[in-house]
N, C-alpha and C positions, 0 to 999 in steps of 0.2 A: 349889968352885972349878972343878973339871974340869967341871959341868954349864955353868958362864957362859962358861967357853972354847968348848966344843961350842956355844952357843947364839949366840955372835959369829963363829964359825967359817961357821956355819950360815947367819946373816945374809949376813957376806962372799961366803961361795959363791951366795947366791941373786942377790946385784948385779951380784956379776962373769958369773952367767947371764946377768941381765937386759941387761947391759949387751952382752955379746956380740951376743946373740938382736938386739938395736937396730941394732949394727954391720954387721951380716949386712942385715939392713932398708937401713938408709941407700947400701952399697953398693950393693945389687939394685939401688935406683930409680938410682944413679948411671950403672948400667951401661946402665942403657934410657934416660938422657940423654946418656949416648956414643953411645948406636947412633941415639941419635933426630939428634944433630950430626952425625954420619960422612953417613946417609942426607940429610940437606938440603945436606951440602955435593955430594954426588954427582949429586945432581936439581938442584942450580945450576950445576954446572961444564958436566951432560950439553946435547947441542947436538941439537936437533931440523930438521931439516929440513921447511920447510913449503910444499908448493908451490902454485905460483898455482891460483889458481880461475876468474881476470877473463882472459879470453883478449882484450879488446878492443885490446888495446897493440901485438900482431904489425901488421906495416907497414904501422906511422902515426908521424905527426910529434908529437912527445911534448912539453912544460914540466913542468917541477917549480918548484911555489911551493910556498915551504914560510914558516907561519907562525905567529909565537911573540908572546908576551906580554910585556909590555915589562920585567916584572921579571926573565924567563928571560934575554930579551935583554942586560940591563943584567950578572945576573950571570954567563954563560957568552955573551960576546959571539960568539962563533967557531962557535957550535952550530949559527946555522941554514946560515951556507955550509957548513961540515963537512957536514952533514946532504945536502944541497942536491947537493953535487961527488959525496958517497959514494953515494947513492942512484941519483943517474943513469948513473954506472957503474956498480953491480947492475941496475940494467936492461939498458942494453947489451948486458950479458955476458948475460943471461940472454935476455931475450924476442927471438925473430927477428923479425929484417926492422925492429926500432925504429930514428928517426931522433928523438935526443934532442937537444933544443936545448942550448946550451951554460948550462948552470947558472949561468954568470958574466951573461950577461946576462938570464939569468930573476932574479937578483938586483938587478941595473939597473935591470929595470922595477919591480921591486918599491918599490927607492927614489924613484925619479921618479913612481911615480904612487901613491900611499897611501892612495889611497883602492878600487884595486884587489880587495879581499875583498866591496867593497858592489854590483857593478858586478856586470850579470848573466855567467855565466860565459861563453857565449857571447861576449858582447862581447870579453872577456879571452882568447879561444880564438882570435877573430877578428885582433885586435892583435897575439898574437905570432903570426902566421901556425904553429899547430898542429892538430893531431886532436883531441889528447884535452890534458886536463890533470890531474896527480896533482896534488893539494891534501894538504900534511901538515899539520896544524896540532899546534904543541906546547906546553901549559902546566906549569907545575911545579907539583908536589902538595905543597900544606903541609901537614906533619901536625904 
């Protein structure tokens, strides 16, 4: 009797090893999936500053078109003026000497004339009396 208790005894102690020795496992990797979350939420939140490269924009007369795809449009209708107002006041503030044209009616002609992106840019530089023209174009990524 006392050999079958030592030999269940025996058992027991080897699972409740085995089982530790696993715990000890499972936690490690746990911990390197916290340190691995911690690290991508800190490289998303971190803000890099990147500065221009295109020096052509210092004093000239600027447009911003910016332009999107009709299902981005349909679902975030507000994104390309948002885009449009917020971009040409980061130039503004940033590059000397720009003279930006009003966003509101670079949206204007956007509307009234639709066919606009086909037209050589030139012509389109010409029309709204500018320099240069920033062209953004934005589609949404389905995955």
């Amino acid at each position: 009797m006392k050999s079958v208790l030592s030999k269940r005894a025996c058992i027991r102690a080897q699972i409740a090893l085995c089982g530790v020795i696993a715990l000890g496992f499972i936690s490690s990797c746990q911990v390197f999936g916290i340190a691995s979350a911690i690290g991508q939420n800190i490289e998303r939140d971190k803000k890099i500053e990147v500065l221009a490269k295109y020096a052509g924009l210092d004093n000239k007369r600027v447009a911003i078109l910016v332009k999107a795809d009709m299902g981005t449009v349909y679902e975030h209708p507000t994104a390309v003026p948002n885009i449009s107002v917020n971009l040409a006041q980061r130039l503004q503030e940033n590059v000397p000497g720009i003279k930006m044209m009003n966003p509101l009616l670079c949206l204007n002609y956007q509307h009234q004339t639709p066919n606009w992106s086909a037209q050589p840019l030139g012509q389109v530089a010409e029309e709204l009396d500018v320099d240069r023209l920033v062209i953004l174009s934005i589609c949404m990524n389905i995955a």
